[in-house]
C-alpha positions, 0 to 999 in steps of 0.5 A, spaced: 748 313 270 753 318 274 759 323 272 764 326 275 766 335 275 773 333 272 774 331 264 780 327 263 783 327 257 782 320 251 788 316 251 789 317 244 790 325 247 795 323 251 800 319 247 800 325 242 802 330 246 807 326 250 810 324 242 810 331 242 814 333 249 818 328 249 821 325 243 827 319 244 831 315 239 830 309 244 823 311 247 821 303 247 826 297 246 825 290 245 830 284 245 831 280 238 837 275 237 841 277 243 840 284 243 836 290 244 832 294 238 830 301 239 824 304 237 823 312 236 817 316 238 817 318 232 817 311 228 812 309 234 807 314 232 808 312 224 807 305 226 800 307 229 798 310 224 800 305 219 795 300 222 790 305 224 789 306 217 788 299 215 784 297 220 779 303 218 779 300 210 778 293 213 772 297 217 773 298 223 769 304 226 766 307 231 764 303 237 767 297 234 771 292 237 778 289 236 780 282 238 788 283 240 793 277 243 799 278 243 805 279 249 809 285 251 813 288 245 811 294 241 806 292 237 801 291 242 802 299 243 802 300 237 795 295 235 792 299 243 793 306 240 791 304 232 785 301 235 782 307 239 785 312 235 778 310 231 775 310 237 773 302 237 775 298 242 780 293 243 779 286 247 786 283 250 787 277 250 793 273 254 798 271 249 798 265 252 791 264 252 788 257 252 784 257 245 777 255 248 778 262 252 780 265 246 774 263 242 769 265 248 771 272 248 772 273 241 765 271 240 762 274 245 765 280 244 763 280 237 770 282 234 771 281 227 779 284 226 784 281 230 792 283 231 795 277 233 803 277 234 808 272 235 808 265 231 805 262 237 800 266 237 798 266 230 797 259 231 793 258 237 789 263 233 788 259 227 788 252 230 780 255 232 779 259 227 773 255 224 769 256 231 771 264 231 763 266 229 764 274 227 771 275 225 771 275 218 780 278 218 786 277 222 792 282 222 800 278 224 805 282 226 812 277 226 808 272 222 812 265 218 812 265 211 807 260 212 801 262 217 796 262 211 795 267 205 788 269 208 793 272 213 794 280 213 801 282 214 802 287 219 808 289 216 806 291 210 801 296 213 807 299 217 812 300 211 807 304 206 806 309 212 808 317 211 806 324 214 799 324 210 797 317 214 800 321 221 796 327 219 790 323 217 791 319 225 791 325 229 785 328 225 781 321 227 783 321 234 781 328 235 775 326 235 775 321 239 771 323 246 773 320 254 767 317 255 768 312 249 769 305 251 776 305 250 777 297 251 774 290 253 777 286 258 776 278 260 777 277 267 781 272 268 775 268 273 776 262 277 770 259 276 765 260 271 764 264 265 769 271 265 766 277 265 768 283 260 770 289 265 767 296 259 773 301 260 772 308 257 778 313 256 776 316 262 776 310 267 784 309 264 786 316 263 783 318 271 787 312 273 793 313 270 794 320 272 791 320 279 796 313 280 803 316 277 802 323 280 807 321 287 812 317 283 815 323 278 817 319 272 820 323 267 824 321 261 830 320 265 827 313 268 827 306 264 822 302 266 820 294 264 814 291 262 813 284 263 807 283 267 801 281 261 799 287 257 791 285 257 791 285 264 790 292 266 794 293 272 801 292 267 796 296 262 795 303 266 803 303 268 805 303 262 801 309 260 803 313 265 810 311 262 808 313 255 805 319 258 811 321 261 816 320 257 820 314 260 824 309 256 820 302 256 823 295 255 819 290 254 820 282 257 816 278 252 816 272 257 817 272 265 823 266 265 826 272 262 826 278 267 832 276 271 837 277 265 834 283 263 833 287 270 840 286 268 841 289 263 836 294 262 838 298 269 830 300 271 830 305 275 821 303 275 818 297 275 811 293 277 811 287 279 806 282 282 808 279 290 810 272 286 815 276 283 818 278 290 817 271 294 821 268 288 827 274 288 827 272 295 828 265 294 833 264 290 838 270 294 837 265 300 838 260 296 844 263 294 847 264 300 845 258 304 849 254 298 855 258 300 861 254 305 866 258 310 867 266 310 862 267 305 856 263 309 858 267 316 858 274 312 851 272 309 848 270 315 850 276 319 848 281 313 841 277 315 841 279 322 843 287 320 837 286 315 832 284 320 835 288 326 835 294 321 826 294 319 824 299 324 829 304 321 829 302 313 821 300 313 818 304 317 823 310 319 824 309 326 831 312 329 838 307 329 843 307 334 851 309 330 852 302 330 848 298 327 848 304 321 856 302 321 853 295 321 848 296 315 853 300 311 859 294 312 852 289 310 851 293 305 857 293 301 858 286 302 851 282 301 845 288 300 848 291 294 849 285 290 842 284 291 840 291 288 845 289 283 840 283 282 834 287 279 839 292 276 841 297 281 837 303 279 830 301 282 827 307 285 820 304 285 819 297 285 810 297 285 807 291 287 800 290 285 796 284 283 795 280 289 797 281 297 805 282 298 807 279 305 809 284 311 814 280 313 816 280 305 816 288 303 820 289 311 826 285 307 827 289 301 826 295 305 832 293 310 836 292 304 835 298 300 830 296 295 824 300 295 817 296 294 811 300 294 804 296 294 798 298 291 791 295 290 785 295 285 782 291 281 780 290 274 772 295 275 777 300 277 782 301 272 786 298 275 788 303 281 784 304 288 790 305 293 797 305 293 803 307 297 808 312 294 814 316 295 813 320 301 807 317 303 808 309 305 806 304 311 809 298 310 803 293 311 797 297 308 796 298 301 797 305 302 791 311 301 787 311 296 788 316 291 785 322 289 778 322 286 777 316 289 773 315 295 773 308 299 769 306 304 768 300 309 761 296 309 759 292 316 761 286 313 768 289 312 767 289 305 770 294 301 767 298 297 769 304 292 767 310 287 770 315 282 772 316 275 776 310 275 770 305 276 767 300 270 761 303 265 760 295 267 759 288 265 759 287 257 752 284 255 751 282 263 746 287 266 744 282 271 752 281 273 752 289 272 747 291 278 750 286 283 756 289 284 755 296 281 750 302 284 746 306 281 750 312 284 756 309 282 759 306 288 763 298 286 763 293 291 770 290 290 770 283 294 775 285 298 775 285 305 779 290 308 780 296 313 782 305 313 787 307 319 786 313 323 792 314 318 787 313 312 791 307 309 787 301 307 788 294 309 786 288 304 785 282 308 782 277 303 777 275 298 771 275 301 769 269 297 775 265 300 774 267 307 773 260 311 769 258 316 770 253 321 766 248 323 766 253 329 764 258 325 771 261 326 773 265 320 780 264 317 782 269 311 787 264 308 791 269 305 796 271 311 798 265 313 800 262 306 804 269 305 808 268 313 809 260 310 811 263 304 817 267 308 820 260 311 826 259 306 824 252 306 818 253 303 816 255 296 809 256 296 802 253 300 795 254 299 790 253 306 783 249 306 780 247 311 772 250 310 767 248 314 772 243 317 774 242 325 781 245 323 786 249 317 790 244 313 795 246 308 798 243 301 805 246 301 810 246 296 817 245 298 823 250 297 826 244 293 834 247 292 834 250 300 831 242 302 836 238 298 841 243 300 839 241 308 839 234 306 846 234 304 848 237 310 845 231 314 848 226 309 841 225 305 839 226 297 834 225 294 833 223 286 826 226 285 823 232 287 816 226 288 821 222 292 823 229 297 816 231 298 815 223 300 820 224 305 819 223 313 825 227 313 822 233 310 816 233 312 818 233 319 823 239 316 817 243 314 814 241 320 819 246 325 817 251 320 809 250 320 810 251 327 814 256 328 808 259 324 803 257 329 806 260 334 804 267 331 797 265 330 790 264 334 788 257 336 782 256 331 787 259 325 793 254 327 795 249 321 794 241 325 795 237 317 799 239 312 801 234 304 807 236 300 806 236 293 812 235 289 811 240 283 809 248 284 802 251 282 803 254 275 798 257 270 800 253 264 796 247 268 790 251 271 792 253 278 794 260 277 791 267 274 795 271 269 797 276 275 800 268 278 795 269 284 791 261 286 786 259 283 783 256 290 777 252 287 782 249 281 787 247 287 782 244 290 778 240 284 785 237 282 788 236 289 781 233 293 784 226 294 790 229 297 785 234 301 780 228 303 786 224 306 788 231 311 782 230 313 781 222 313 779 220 321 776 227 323 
């Protein structure tokens, strides 16, 4: 349809030339009762080989596809590489995937291999196995004994691998070209069926090394892997580590990311704005728990923070005495925080979902670099980002090179360049509506380009609210500014086509019990707290000191707490922890009805 000057090398191209550069004896780690595993580049390479040749002998060739669930650890690597070494494509699907999904993907993709790793996994994939149309086999990695013998085991393919089946690997990959389709992935979707976003080489390679430039990773940087692997935001980051030699620890669950920031010591990092308000939540939880000397010292180290964002986030000048005050708050409070996520980050990269000025303002002032970025998946992921040397907090940076945005009259988004999707797998209908014939993609996105040329994403143009004034209201500020208030763990405005904003809240529980104790109150349930006339006059303050920033028609006048926090495993969340408006909404309509009762 459209090409662009410059040829990118294939994935496959990238990774033998960095096995090559950059050999290491500990290149991937992986935490196995207790302690962390090592993996060499070396035994990377021969591991991929192994699989790839037992996939070619099962009959995967060119052009097919290959279903791969499995969370973050080195077989998902190693089954990405073996899969696009023979120039096939493979289908991530989220490792904690609900089997229904499963089923449509797998069927509408028309994989007939997958690897699947992990027991969990393998189970959730047998449990629909009879409904799995085009599959004829399943390759586990870390299988029981007792998964089913028409179950391959990926082990076996890994230990009967020598230096012919590297040779043989290297061969078929160099026959592989960039503008092969390279992966199919599902997004994650909020309502109706997910649409199968078509990736070439070319799309993720263009991405990872326009992306990764301004960040200088070398072999001397450690970085985590926690977010999804079949989502292409942690997919396109963990190239550009492979590609550059950076040693790289996977975190197979998110519960487990606190431990393992400290034990790893990451110097880079990706993560999602949720991350960052949770990080947040519980330093201030922390430091609120704290009674006498202690309690002073971390409220005047808050004050230092925020008297210090001009200077630490935006580069402005500071008087000598406020640097003596942050040197003596940094030793005291701002350290153990950096400690928290590991010490050595020089890049914490935020994507997957607006982050909060007001949040990224903090961690600057205390020393912990946050660069936001925005994509999507049709773009591979990266379409901007700030970056070492050039970062304006609030803005999703500039967009990188090869990449061109542009601004609609409706204020949408729209962008080109060699990152944008071949298109909609199956679906040209859905394909033609959002993607030109001159290749520009129009992403959703509301947002603005700065004189400076950083852009500003708004809010999803389908979640926008118009009033029954017909004010528009992008919701996704104003939940970030709630989200800031230590009393607050998490809220979702309504309010379309309705006289005014309301809002479903989620109390911070430990920071509102912890108020509570000091008034003599407790509570004996979390339902019992978010019942509570006390607390909800106590989030009240908090709501208002909110208002207060806000235009009249965009002012929260009803709110309901909830007793429990949205989460993905009950429907509410996307897999990069983003809100699922319309689910929200469907489960919580009575509530919302009851806001809006007598209007």
């Amino acid at each position: 349809m459209f090409s662009f000057a410059m040829a990118y090398a294939t994935l496959t191209e990238k990774l033998l030339n960095a096995i090559n550069r950059y050999p290491c004896d500990q290149a991937l780690r992986l935490r196995v009762n207790g302690r962390w595993e090592p993996l060499s580049s070396a035994e990377f390479l021969r591991r991929i080989a192994g699989l790839s040749n037992a996939l070619e002998q099962l009959g995967v060739k060119t052009g097919d596809r290959v279903g791969l669930l499995s969370p973050n650890r080195p077989e998902w690597h190693i089954a990405d590489f073996a899969i696009l070494g023979l120039g096939a494509a493979d289908v991530p699907i989220y490792f904690n995937e609900s089997p229904d999904r499963i089923v449509y993907i797998l069927n509408h993709s028309g994989a007939e291999v997958v690897f699947v790793a992990g027991e969990m996994q393998a189970r959730r994939l047998l449990e629909c196995r009879g409904r799995l149309r085009s599959v004829k086999h399943i390759i586990c990695a870390a299988a029981p004994e007792d998964i089913g013998e028409d179950i391959l085991r990926y082990e076996s393919f890994a230990a009967a691998t020598g230096d012919d089946a590297v040779a043989e690997y290297k061969l078929r990959a160099a026959r592989v070209t960039s503008d092969q389709l390279a992966t199919i992935i599902y997004t994650s979707g909020t309502t109706g069926e997910p649409k199968g976003v078509m990736l070439s080489h070319s799309n993720l390679s263009s991405n990872e090394e326009c992306a990764s430039r301004s960040f200088q990773m070398t072999p001397a940087d450690t970085a985590v892997s926690f977010l999804p692997l079949s989502h292409v935001y942690e997919r396109a980051i963990d190239y550009a580590y492979l590609f550059q030699g950076v040693q790289l620890a996977y975190v197979e669950q998110m519960d487990n990311l606190p431990q393992a920031l400290l034990e790893i010591h990451p110097t880079l990092s990706a993560a999602v704005p949720r991350v960052f308000e949770k990080t947040y939540a519980n330093m201030l939880q922390k430091g609120h728990a704290a009674t006498g000397l202690r309690r002073r010292l971390f409220d005047s180290a808050m004050r230092v923070a925020r008297d210090s964002i001009r200077w630490k986030a935006y580069g402005g000048s500071a008087p000598l005495g406020l640097r003596i005050r942050w040197m003596i708050a940094d030793r005291i409070v701002f350290s153990k925080i950096r400690d928290g996520v590991g010490g050595r980050l020089r890049a914490f990269i935020s994507g997957g979902g607006p982050l909060s000025p007001e949040l990224a303002e903090f961690f600057w002032a205390v020393g912990v670099p946050v660069y936001q970025g925005y994509g999507l998946t049709e773009t591979s992921p990266v379409v901007s980002a700030n970056c070492p040397g050039a970062n304006k907090v609030g803005t999703v940076g500039k967009p990188i090179s090869d990449v061109s945005v542009r601004i609609a009259g409706d204020g949408e988004i729209f962008v080109h360049g060699p990152c944008v999707m071949k298109g909609y797998y199956l679906k040209p209908e859905e394909t033609a509506a959002v993607l030109s014939a001159d290749g520009w993609i129009a992403t959703g996105d509301i947002g603005n380009l700065d004189q400076d040329g950083y852009l500003s994403v708004t809010d999803r143009k389908k979640d926008l609210f118009k009033t029954a004034a017909g004010k528009f209201v992008a919701p996704q500020p104003i939940e970030n500014q709630l989200k800031t208030s230590p009393l607050i763990l998490n809220a979702v405005l309504v309010g379309d086509r309705h006289k005014f904003i309301s809002a479903l809240i989620v109390p911070n529980f430990a920071n509102v019990e912890a108020a509570g104790r000091q008034k003599g109150r407790t509570f004996t349930s979390h339902e019992q707290l978010a019942a509570d006339p006390w607390v909800h006059e106590l989030i009240d303050g908090e709501v208002e000191r909110i208002n207060a920033k806000l235009a009249q028609y965009e002012t929260i006048k009803r709110f309901a707490l909830l007793d429990h926090d949205f989460t993905f495993d009950g429907g509410q969340l996307t897999f990069t922890l983003k809100l699922k408006r319309r689910v929200i909404e469907e489960r919580y309509a009575k509530v919302i009805e009851g806001l809006y009762a007598g209007t």
